[in-house]
N, C-alpha and C positions, 0 to 999 in steps of 0.2 A: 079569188082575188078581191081585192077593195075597189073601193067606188068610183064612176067616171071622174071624179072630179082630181081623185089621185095622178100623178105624174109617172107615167111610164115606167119608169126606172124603179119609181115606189110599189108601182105591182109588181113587179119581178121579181125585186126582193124579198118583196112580203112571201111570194109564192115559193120562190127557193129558200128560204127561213122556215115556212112551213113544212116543205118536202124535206129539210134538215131533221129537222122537231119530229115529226114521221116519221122518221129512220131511213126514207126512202134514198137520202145520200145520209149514210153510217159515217163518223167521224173515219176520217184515214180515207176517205175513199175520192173515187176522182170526180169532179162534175164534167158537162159537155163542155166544149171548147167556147170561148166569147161567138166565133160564128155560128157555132151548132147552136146555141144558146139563141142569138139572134133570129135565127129561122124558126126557132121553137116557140119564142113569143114573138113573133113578125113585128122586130124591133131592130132600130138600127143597132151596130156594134158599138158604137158610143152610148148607146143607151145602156147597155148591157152594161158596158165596163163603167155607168153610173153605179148600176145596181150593186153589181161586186164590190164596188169601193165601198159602198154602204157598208156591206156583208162586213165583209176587212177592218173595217171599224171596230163596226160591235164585237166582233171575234168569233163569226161565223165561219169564215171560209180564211185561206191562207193560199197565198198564190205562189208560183214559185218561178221566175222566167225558164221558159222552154221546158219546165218539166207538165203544167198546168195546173188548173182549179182545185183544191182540196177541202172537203167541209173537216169542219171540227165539228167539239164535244160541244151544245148547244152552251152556249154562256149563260150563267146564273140570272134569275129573275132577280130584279129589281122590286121590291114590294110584291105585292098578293097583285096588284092590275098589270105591273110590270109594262113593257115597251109596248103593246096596243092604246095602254090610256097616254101615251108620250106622243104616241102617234097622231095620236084625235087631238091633242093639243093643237099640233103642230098644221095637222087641216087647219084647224079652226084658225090657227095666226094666219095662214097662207087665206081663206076665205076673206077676213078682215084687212089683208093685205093688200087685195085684188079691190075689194069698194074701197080702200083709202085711196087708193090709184085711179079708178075709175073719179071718186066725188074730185080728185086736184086736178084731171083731164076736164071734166067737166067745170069747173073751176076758173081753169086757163081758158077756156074757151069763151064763159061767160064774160071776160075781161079782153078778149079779143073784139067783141062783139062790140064794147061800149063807145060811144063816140067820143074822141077827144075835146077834152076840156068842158067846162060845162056853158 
């Protein structure tokens, strides 16, 4: 799986993307159920059903009410780096994302601090 700094729902995907790619879920075939899923990455079920929705997207997996999870045929790469350098993009916005937040917190506070009027 990828790095702490990933959101739960992004390693799971990443890891069931991989186990697709693997072959170890073959296109047609079923995956675990959202809660079997959740106990197997001790994650909550909403986390899970993030992950999938990811999957569902790119066109990994295809859900079917009541019947369950299904991988498909891995979907075409994008370029030679394909969805891992999309990925590292997307850290890095969320990295630069998180200090823009922290410096306007810090920010607000310093303007809290100042005494009215001069």
């Amino acid at each position: 799986m990828s790095g702490p700094s990933m959101p739960k729902y992004r390693q799971i995907a990443a890891d069931l993307r991989a186990r697709i790619e693997r072959g170890e879920y073959p296109p047609g075939s079923r995956l675990p159920t959202r809660p079997e899923l959740a106990e197997m990455y001790d994650a909550a079920v909403g986390t899970v059903a993030q992950a999938l929705s990811e999957l569902r997207t790119e066109g990994w997996i295809e859900t079917a009410q009541g019947a369950g999870i299904f991988a498909l045929s891995p979907p075409p790469r994008r370029g030679p780096s394909g969805y891992r350098e999309l990925e590292a993009r997307v850290e890095s916005l969320e990295r630069w994302r998180q200090r823009l937040d922290q410096f306007a917190r810090t920010a607000r506070e310093g303007r809290a601090d100042e005494p009215d009027g001069g």
